[in-house]
VOBA-1610 file (N, C-alpha, C; in pm, whole numbers, padded with zeros to 5 digits, always signed):
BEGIN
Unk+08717+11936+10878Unk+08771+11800+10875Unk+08913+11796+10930Unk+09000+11914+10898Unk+09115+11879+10943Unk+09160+11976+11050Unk+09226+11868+11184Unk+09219+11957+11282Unk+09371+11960+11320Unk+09396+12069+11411Unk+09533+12142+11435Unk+09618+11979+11542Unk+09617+11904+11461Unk+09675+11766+11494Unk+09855+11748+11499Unk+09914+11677+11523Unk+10074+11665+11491Unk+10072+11472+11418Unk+10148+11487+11326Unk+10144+11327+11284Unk+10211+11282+11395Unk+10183+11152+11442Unk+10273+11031+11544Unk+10397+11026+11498Unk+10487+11075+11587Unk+10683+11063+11605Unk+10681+10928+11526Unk+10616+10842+11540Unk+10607+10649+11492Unk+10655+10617+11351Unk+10537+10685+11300Unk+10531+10692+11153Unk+10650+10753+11087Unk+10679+10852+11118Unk+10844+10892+11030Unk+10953+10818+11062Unk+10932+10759+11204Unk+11077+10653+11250Unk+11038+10543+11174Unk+10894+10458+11148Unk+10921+10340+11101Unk+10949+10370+10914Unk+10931+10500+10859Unk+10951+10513+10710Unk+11152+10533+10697Unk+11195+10582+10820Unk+11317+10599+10792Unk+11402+10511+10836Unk+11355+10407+10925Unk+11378+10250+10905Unk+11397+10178+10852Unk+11274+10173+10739Unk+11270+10099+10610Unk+11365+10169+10556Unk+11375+10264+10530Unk+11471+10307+10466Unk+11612+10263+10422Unk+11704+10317+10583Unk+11824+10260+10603Unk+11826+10128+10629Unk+11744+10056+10596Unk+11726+09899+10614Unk+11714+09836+10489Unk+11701+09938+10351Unk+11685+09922+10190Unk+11591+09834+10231Unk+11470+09785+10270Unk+11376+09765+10226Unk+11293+09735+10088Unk+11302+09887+10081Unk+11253+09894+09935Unk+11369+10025+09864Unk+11388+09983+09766Unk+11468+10112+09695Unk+11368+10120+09579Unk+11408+10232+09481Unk+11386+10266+09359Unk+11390+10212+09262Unk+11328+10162+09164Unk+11311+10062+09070Unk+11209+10097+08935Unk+11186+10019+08861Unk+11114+10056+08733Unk+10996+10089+08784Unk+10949+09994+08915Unk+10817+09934+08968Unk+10832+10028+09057Unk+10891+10123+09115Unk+10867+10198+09187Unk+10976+10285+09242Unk+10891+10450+09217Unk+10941+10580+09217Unk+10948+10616+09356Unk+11078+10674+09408Unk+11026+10733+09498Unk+11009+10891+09498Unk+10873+10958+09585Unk+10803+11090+09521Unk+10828+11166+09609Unk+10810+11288+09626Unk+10830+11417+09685Unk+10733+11397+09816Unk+10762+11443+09930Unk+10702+11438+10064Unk+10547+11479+10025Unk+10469+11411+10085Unk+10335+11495+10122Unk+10286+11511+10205Unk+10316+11620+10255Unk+10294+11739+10396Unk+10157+11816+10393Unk+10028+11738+10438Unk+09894+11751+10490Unk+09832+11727+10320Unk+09703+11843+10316Unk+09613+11896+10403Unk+09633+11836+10591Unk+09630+11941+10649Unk+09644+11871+10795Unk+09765+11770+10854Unk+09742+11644+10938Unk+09801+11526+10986Unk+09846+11454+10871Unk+09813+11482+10764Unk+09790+11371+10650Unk+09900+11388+10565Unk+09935+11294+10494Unk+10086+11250+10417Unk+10217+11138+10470Unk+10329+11162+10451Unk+10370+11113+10460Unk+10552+11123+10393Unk+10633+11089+10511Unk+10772+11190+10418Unk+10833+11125+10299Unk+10806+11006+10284Unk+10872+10934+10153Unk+10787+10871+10126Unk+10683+10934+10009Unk+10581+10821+09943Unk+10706+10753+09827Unk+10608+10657+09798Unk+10639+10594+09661Unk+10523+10545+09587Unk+10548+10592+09462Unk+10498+10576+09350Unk+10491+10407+09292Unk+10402+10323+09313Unk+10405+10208+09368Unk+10322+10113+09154Unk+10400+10026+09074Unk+10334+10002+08990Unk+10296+09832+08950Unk+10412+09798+09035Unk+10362+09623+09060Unk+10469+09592+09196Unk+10422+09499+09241Unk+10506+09424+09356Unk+10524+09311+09291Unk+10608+09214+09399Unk+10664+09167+09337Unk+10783+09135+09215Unk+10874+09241+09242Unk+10980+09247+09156Unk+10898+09243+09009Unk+10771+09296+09041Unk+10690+09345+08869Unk+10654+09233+08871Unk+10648+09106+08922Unk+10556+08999+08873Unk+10388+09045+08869Unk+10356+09119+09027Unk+10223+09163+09046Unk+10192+09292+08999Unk+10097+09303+08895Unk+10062+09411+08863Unk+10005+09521+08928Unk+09987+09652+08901Unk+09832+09695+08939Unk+09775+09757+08843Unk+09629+09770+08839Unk+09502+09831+08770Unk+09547+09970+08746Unk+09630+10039+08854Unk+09644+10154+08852Unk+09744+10141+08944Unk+09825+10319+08960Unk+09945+10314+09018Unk+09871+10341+09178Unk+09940+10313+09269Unk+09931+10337+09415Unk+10044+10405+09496Unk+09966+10480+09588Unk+10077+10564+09671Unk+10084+10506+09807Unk+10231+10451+09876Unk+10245+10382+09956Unk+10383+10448+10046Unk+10343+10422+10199Unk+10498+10470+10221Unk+10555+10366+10277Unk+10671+10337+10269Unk+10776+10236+10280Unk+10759+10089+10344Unk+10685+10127+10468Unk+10712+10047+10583Unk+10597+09901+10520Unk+10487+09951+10484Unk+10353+09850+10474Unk+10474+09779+10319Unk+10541+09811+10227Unk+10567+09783+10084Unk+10599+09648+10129Unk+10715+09633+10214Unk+10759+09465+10195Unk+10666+09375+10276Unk+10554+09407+10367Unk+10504+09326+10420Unk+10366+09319+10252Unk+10297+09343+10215Unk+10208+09321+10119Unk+10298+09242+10024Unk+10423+09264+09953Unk+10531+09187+09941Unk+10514+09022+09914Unk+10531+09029+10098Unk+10570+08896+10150Unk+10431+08811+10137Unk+10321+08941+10157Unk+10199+08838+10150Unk+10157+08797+10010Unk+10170+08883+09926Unk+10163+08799+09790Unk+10257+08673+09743Unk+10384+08692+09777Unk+10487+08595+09742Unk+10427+08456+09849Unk+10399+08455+09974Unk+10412+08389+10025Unk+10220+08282+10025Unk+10158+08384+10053Unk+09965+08346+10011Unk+09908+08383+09917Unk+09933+08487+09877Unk+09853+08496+09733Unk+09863+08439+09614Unk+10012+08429+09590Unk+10038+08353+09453Unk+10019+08202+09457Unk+10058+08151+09575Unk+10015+07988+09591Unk+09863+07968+09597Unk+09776+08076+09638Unk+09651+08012+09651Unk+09574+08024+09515Unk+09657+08154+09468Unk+09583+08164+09282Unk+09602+08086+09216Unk+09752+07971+09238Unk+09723+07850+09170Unk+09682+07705+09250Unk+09685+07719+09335Unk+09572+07597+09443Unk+09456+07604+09383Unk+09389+07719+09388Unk+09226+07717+09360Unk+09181+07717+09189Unk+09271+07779+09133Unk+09276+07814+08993Unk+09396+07794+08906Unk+09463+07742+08944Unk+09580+07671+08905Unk+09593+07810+08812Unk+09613+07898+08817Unk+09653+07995+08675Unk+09722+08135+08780Unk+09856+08133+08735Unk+09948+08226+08815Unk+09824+08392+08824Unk+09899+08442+08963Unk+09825+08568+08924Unk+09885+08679+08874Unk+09782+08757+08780Unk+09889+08901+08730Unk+09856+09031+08780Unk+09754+09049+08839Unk+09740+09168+08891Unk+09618+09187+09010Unk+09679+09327+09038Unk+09563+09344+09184Unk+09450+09482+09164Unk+09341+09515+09208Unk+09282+09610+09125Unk+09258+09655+09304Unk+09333+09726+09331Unk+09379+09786+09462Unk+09374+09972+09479Unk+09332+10001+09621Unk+09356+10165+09636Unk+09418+10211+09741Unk+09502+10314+09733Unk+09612+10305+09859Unk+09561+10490+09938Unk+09690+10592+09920Unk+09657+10669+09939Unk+09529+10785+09945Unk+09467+10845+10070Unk+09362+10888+10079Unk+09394+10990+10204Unk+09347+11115+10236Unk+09356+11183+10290Unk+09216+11231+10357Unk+09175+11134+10458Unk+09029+11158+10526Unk+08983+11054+10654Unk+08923+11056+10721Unk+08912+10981+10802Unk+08849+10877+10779Unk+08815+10756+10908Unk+08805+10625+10899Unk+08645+10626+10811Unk+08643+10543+10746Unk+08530+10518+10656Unk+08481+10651+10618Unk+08533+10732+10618Unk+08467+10892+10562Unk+08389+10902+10658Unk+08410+10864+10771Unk+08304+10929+10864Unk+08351+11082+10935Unk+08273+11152+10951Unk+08306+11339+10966Unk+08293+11270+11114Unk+08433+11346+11185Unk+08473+11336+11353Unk+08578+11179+11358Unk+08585+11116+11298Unk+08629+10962+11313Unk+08823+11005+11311Unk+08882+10922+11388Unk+08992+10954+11367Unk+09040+10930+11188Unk+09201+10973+11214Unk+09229+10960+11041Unk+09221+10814+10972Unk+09232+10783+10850Unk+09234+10649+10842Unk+09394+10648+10829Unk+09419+10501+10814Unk+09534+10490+10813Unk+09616+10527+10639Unk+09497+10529+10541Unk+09498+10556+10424Unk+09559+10715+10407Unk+09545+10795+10526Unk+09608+10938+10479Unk+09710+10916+10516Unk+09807+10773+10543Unk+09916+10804+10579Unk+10005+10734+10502Unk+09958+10630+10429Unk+10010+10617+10330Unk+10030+10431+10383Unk+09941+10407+10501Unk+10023+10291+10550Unk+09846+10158+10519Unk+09831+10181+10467Unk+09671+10106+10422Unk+09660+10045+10255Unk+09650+09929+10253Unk+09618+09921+10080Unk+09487+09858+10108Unk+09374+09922+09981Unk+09218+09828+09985Unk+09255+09764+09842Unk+09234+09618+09898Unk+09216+09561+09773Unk+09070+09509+09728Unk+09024+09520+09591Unk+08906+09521+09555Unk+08917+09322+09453Unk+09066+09311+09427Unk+09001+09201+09288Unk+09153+09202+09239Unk+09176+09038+09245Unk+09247+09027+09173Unk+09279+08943+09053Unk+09316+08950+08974Unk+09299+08951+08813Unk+09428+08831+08811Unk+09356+08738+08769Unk+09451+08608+08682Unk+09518+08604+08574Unk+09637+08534+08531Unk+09688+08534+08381Unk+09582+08534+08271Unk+09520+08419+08312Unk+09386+08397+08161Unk+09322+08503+08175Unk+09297+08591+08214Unk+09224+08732+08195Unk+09126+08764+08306Unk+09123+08633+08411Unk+08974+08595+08481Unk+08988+08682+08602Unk+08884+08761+08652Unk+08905+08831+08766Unk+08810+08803+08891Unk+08910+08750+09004Unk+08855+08753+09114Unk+08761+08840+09206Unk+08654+08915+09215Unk+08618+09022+09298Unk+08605+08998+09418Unk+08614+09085+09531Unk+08531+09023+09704Unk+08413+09038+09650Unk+08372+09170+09608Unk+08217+09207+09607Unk+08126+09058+09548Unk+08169+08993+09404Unk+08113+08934+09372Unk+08172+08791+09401Unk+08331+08758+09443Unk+08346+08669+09475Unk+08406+08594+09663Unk+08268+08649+09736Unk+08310+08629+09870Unk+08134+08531+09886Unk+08116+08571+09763Unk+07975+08429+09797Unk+07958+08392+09635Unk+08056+08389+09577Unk+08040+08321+09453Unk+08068+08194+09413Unk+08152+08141+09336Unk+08176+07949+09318Unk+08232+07954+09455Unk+08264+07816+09463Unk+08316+07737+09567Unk+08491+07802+09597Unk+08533+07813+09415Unk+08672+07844+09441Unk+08735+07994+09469Unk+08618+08094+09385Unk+08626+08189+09461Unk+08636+08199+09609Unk+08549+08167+09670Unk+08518+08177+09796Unk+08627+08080+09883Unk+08665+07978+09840Unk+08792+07976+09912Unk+08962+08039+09892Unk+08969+08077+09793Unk+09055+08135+09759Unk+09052+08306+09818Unk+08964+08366+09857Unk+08883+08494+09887Unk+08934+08438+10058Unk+08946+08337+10120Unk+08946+08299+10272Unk+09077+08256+10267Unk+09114+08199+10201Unk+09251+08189+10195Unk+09338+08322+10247Unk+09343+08392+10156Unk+09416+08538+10130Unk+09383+08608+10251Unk+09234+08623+10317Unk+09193+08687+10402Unk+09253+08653+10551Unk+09261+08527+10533Unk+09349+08463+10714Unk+09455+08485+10703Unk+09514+08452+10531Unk+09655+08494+10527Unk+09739+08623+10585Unk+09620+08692+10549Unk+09667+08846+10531Unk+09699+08877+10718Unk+09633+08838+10802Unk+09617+08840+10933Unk+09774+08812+10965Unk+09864+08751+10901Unk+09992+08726+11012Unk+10120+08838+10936Unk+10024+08923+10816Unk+10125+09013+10767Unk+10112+09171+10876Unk+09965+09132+10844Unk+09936+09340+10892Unk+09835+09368+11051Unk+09875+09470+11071Unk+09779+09458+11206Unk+09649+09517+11217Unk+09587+09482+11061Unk+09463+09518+11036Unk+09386+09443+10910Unk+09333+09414+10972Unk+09249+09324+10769Unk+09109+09273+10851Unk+09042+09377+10723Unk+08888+09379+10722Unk+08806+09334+10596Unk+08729+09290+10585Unk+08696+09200+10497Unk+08489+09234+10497Unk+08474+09209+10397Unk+08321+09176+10450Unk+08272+09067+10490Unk+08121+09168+10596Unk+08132+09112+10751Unk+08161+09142+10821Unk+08301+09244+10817Unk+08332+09325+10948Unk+08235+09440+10979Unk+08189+09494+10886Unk+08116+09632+10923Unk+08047+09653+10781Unk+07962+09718+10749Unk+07908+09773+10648Unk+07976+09840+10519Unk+08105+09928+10583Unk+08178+09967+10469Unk+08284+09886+10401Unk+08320+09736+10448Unk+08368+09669+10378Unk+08296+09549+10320Unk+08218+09519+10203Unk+08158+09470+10177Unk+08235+09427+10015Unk+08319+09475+09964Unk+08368+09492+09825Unk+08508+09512+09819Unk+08568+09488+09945Unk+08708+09477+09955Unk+08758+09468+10051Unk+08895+09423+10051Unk+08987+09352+10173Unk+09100+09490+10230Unk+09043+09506+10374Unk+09153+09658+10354Unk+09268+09586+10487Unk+09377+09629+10425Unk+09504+09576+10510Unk+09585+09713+10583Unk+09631+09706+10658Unk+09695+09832+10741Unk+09775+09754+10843Unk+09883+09875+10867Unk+09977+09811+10961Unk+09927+09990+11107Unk+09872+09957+11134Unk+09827+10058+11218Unk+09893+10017+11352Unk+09883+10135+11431Unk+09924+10035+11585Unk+09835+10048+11659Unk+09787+09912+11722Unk+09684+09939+11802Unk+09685+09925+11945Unk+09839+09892+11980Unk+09870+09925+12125Unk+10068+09976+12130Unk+10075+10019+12225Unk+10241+10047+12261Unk+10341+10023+12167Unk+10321+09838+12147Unk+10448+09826+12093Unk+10416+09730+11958Unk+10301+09772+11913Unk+10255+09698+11788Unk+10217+09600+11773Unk+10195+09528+11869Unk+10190+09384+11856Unk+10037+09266+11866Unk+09901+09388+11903Unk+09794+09355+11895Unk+09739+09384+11730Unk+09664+09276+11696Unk+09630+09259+11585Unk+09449+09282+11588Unk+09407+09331+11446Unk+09267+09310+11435Unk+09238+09234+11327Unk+09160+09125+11315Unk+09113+09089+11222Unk+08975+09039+11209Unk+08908+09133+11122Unk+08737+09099+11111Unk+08701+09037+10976Unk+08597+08931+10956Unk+08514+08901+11086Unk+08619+08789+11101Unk+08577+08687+11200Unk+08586+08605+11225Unk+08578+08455+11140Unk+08628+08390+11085Unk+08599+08256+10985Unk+08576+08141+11031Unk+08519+08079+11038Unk+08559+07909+11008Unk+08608+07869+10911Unk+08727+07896+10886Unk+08797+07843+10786Unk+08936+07803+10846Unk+08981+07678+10718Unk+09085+07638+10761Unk+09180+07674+10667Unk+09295+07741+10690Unk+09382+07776+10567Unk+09421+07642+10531Unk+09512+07659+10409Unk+09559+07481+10341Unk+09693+07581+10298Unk+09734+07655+10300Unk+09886+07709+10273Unk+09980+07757+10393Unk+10047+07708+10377Unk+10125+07703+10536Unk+10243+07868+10461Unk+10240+07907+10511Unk+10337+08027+10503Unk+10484+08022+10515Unk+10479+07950+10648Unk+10660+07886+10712Unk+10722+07841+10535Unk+10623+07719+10517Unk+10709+07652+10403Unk+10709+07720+10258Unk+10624+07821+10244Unk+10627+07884+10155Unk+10763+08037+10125Unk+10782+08058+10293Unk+10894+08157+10324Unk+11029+08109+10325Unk+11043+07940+10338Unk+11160+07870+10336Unk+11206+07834+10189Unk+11093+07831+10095Unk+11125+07828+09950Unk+11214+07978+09933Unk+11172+08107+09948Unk+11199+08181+09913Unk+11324+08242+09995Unk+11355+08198+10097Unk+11491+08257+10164Unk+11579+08160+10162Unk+11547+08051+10085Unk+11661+07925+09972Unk+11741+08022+09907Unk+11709+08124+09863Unk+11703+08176+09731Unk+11782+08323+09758Unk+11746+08347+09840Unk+11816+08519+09917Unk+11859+08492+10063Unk+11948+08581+10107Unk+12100+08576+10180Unk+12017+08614+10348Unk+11844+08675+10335Unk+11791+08732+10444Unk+11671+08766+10432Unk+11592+08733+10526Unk+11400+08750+10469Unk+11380+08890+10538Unk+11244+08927+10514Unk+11242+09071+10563Unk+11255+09088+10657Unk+11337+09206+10740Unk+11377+09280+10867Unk+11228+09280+10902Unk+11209+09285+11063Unk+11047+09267+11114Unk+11039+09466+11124Unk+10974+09493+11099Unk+10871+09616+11147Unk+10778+09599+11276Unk+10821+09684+11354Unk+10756+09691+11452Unk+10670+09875+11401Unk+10549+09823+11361Unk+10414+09914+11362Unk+10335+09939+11449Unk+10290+10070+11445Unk+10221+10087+11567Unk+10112+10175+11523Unk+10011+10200+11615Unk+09858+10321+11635Unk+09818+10324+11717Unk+09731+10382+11721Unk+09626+10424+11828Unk+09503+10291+11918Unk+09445+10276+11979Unk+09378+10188+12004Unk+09262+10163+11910Unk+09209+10002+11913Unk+09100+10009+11831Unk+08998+10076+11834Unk+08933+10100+11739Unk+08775+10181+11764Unk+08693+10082+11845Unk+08585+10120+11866Unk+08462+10071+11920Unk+08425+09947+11838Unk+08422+09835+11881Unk+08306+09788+11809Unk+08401+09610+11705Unk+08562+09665+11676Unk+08634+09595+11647Unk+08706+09545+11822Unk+08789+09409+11783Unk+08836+09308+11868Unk+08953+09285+11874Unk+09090+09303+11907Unk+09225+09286+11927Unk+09262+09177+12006Unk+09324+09090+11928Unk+09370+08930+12002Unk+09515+08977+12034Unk+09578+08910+12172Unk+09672+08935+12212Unk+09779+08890+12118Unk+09927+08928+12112Unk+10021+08871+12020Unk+10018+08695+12085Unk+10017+08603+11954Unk+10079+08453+12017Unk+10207+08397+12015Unk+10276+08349+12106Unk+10396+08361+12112Unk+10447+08309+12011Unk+10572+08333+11932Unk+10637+08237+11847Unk+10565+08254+11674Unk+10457+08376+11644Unk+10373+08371+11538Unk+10279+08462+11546Unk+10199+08478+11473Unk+10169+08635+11437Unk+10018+08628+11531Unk+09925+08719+11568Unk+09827+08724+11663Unk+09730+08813+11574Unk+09573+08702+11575Unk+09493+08727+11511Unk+09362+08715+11525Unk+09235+08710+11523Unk+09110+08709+11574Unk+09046+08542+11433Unk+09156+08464+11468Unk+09155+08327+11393Unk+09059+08207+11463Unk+09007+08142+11403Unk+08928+08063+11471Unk+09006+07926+11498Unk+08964+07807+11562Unk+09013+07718+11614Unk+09025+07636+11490Unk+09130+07542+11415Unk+09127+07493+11312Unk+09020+07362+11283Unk+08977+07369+11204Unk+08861+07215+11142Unk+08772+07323+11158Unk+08689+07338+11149Unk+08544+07445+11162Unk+08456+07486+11050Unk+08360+07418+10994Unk+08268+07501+10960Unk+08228+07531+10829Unk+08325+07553+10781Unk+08311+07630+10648Unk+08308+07506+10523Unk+08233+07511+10428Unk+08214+07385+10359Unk+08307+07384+10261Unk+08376+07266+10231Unk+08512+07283+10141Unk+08470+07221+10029Unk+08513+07304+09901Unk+08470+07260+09764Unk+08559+07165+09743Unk+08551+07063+09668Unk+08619+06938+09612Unk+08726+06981+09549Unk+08893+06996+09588Unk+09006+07003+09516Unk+09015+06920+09374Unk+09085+06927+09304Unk+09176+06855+09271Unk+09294+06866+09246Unk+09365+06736+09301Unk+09511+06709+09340Unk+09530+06825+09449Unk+09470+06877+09515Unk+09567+06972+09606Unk+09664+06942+09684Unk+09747+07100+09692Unk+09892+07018+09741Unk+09835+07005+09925Unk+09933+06930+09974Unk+09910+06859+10125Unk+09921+06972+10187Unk+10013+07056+10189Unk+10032+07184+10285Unk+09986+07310+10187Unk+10132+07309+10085Unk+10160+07453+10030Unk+10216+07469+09898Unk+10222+07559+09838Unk+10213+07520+09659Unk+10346+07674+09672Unk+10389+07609+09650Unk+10535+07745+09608Unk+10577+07772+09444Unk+10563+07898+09390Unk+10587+07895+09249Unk+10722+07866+09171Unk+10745+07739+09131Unk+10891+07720+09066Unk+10999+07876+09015Unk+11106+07862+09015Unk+11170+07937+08971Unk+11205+08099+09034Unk+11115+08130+09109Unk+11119+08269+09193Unk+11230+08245+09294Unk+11312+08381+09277Unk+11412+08417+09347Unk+11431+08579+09441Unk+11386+08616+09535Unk+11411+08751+09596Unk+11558+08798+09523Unk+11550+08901+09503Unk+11680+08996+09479Unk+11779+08970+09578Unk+11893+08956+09498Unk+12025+08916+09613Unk+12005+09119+09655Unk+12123+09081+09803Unk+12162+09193+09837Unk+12203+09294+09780Unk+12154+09409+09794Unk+12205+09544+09694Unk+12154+09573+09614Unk+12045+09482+09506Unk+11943+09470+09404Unk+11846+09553+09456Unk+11765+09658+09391Unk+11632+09680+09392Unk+11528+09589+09396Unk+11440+09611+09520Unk+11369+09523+09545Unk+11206+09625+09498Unk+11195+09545+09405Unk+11082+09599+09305Unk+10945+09558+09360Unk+10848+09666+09393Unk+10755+09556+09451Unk+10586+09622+09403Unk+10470+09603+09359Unk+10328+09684+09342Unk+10207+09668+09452Unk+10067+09604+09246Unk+09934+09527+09206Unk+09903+09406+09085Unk+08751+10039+09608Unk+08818+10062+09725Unk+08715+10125+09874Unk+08657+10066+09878Unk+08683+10115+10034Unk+08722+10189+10086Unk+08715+10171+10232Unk+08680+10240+10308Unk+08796+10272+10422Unk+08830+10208+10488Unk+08913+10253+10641Unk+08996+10269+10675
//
């Protein structure tokens, strides 16, 4: 399985980036751990010991191993789509994610497949995420379950498209059928081609812009951009060119398709959670909570 490989120059420049960019520092919510140098290509020089995001608002099921660069973009996507759509659809804040990060093996465990992005520490699969009232969202069981599952499950999933340059969902392929896997992989030169499977007719109802303008009310600077990078796509997946001015995604044309369950009161654009504030400057920025790729 593991062959006389060198990790990508990429990956240690974009972890020591984040770095001197404090990104993410050290916090209750997260340790940072001792290098992990292979089996093989595999590891990564500054994991962290990962136990909620979200400055601990977001839980996880379990702890996760993450390296730097992917932390504030999953971050931004909970603060910015996830938490507004858990109370759009379910009006009940969310508390946790039942998520798997670190893995040391190739793409879907297939023997010969390049590595996944999971041995590098730059991949989270999320399986389900878990509401205040106790209620838990699944893909497996909720990507064809009520109405609000299933839009809330499409929500998150288009969302996720303008954070990472990978989100697979089921529908894309066989091994994602039970969870949403996100990666900041590179899939050309300079990072900027995106994959996102499958394809939806769906229309998001949370605008992101206005959800990111609530929150940089509040703090002095929104996150420094990461420029991520990998290898080209595999066979079989689709890479939409970057769109100018906004993130580039395999998104469908808006109005389309998908049958919309009856709101009530929903907000017109975007639902922002009262009272949340990013860490001023210099603060620890605290952040948390499987498949396949």
């Amino acid at each position: 399985m593991f062959r006389f490989e060198q990790r990508e120059p990429w990956r240690a420049q974009a972890e020591e980036a984040c770095l001197s960019q404090r990104m993410v520092q050290p916090s209750a919510y997260m340790a940072l751990s001792s290098k992990i140098d292979g089996p093989g290509v595999c590891g990564m020089d500054y994991p962290f010991k990962v136990s909620a995001f979200t400055n601990g608002s977001v839980g996880l099921k379990s702890k996760v191993t993450l390296a730097c660069p992917i932390i504030p973009r999953i971050d931004a996507w909970l603060d910015e789509i996830v938490k507004p759509a858990a109370m759009m659809y379910f009006g009940i804040p969310l508390a946790d994610l039942k998520a798997g990060s670190y893995s040391c093996r190739p793409r879907n465990n297939q023997r010969g497949a390049k590595y996944s992005e999971h041995a590098f520490g730059n991949a989270l699969d999320v399986m389900g995420f878990a509401l205040a009232d106790g209620r838990e969202v699944t893909v497996v069981k909720g990507w064809k379950g009520s109405p609000a599952e299933q839009e809330f499950l499409r929500e998150v999933f288009v969302g996720a498209c303008r954070y990472f340059t990978t989100v697979l969902g089921p529908g894309s392929d066989a091994f994602h059928y039970d969870h949403l896997h996100i990666d900041l992989a590179r899939h050309d030169p300079k990072g900027q081609r995106r994959i996102c499977k499958p394809i939806l007719k769906f229309e998001p109802r949370i605008d992101p812009e206005q959800s990111r303008q609530v929150y940089q009310a509040a703090a002095p600077s929104d996150l420094a951009p990461i420029d991520m990078e990998q290898d080209v796509p595999q066979e079989g997946y689709s890479a939409a060119s970057p769109i100018p001015g906004g993130y580039s995604a395999d998104l469908p044309p808006s109005g389309a398709g998908y049958p919309r369950a009856p709101m009530q009161q929903a907000p017109a654009q975007t639902y922002a959670p009262p009272g949340y504030a990013r860490p001023q400057a210099g603060q620890p920025l605290a952040l948390t909570g499987s498949g396949i790729y």
